[in-house]
MARTI-469941 format. One record per atom (N, C-alpha, C, O): residue in one letter; atom name; z, x, y. Coordinates in Angstrom, 1 decimal, padded with zeros to 4 digits, m for minus. Layout:
<pts>
> a,CA,Z,X,Y
...
</pts>
This chain:
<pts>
> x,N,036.5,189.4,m095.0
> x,CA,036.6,188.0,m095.2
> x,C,037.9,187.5,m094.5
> x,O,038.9,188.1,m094.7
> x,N,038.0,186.3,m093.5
> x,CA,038.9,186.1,m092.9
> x,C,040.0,185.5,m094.1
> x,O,039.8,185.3,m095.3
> x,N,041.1,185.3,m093.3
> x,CA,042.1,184.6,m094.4
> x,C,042.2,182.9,m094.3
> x,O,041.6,182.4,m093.4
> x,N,042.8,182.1,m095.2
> x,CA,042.6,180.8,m095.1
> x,C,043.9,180.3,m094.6
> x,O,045.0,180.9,m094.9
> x,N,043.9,179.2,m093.9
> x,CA,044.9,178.4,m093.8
> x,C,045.6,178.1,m094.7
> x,O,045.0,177.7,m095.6
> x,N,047.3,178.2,m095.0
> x,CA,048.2,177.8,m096.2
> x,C,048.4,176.5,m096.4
> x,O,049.3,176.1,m097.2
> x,N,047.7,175.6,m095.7
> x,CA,048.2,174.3,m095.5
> x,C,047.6,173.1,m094.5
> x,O,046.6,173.4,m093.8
> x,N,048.2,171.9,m094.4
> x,CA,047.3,171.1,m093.3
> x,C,048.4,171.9,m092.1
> x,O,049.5,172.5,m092.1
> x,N,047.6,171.6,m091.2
> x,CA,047.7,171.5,m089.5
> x,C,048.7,171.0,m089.1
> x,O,048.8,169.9,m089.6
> x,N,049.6,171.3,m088.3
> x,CA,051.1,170.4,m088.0
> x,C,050.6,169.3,m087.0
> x,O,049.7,169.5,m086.2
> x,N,051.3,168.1,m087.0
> x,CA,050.9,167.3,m086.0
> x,C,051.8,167.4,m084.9
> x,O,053.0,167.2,m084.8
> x,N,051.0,167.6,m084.0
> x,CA,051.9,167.8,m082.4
> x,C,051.7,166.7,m081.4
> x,O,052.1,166.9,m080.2
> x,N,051.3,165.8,m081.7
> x,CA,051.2,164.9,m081.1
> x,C,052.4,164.3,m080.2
> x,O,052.3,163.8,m079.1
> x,N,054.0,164.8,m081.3
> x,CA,054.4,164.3,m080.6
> x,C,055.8,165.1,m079.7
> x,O,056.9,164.9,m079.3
> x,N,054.7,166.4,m079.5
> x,CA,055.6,167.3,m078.7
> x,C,055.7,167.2,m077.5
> x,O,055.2,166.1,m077.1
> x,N,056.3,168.0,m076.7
> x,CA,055.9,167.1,m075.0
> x,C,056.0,168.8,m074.8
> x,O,056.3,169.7,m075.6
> x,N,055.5,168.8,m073.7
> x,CA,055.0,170.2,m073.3
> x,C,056.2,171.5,m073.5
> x,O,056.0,172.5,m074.1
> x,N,057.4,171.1,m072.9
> x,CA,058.2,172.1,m072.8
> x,C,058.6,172.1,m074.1
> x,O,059.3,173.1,m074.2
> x,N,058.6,171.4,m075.5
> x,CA,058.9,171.9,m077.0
> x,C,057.6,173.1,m077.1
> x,O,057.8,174.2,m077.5
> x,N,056.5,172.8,m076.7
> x,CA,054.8,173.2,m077.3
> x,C,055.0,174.4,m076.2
> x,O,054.1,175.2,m076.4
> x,N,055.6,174.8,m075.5
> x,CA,056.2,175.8,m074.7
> x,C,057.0,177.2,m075.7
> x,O,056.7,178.4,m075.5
> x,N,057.8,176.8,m076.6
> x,CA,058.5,176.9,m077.0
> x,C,058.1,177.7,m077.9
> x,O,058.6,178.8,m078.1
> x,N,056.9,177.1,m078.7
> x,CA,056.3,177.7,m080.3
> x,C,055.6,179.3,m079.6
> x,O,055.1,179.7,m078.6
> x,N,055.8,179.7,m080.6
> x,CA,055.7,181.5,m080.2
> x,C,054.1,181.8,m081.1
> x,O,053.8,182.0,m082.3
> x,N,053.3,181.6,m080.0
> x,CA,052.1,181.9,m080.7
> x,C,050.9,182.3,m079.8
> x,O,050.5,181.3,m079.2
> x,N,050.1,183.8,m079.5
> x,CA,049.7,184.2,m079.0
> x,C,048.5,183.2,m078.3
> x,O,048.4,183.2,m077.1
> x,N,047.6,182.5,m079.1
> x,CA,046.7,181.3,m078.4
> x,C,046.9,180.4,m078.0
> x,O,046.3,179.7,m077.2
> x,N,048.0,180.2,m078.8
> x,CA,048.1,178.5,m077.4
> x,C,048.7,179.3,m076.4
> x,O,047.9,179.4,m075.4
> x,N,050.0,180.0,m076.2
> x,CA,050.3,180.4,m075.2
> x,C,049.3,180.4,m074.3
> x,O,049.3,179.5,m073.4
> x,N,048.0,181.6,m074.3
> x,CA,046.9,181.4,m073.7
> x,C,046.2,180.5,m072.8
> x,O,045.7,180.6,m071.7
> x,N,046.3,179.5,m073.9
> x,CA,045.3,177.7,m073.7
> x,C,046.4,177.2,m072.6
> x,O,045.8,176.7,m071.6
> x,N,047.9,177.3,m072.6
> x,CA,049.1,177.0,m072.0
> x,C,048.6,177.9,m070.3
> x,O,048.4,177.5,m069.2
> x,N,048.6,178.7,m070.7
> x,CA,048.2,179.5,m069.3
> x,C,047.2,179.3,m068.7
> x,O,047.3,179.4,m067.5
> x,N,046.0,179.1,m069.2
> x,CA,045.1,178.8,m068.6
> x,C,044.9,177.3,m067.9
> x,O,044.4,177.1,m066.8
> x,N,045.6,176.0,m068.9
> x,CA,045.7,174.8,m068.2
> x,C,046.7,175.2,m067.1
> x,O,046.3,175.1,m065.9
> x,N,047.6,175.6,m067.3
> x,CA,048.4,175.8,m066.2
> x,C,048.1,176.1,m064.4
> x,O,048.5,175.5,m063.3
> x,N,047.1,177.4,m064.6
> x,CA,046.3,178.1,m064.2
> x,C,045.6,177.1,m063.0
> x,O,045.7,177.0,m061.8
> x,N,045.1,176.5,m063.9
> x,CA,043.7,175.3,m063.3
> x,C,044.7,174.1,m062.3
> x,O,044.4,173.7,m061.2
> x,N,045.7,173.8,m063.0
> x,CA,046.6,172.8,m062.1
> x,C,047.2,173.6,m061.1
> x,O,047.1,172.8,m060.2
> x,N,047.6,174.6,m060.5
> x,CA,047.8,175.3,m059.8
> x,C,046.6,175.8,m058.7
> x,O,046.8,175.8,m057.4
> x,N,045.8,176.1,m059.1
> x,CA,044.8,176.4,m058.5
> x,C,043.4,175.5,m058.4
> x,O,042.3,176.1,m058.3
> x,N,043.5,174.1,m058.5
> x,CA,042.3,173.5,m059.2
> x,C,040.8,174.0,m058.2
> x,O,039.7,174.1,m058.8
> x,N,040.9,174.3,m056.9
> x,CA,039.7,174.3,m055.9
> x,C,038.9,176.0,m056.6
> x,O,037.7,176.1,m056.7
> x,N,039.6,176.8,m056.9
> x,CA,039.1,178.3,m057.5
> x,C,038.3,177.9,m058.5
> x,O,037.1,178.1,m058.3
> x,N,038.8,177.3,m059.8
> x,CA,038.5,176.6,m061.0
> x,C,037.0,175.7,m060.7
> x,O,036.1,175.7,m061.5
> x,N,037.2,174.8,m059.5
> x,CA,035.7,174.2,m059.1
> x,C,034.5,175.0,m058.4
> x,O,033.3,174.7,m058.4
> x,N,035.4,176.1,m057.8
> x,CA,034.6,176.7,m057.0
> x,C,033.4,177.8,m057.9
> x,O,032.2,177.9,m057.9
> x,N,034.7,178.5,m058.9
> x,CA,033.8,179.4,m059.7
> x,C,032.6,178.2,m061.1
> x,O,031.4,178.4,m061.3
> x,N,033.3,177.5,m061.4
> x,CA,032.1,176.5,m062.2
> x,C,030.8,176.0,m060.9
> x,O,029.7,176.3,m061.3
> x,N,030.8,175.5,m060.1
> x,CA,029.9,175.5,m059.2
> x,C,029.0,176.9,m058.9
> x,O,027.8,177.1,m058.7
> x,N,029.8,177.6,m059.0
> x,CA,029.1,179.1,m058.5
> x,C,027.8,179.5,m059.7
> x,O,026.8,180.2,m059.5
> x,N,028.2,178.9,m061.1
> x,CA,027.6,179.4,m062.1
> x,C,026.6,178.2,m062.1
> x,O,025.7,178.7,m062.8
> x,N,026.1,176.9,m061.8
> x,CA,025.6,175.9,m061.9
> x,C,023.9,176.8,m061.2
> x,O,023.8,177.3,m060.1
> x,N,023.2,176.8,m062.0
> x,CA,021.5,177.1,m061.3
> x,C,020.9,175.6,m060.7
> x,O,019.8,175.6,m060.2
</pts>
């Protein structure tokens, strides 16, 4: 059985990236790296979505 959330959801609305940088947490980091990723590299990111299109 998974475990449940202790609570509501924090609102981050009003973080700006480098606080949301900051929070030490294995998936956003992730989500962080990967947007990152895509703005750095945007033509790889179209090229491989294209590649997959039948």
């Amino acid at each position: 059985m998974g475990g449940r959330c202790g609570g509501e959801l924090p609102d981050l609305s009003g973080v700006d990236l480098r606080e949301l940088r900051g929070i030490e947490h294995p998936v956003l980091a992730e989500v962080l790296d990967g947007l990152v990723e895509r703005v750095l590299r945007p033509a790889e990111v179209l090229n491989a979505f294209d590649s997959g299109v039948v």
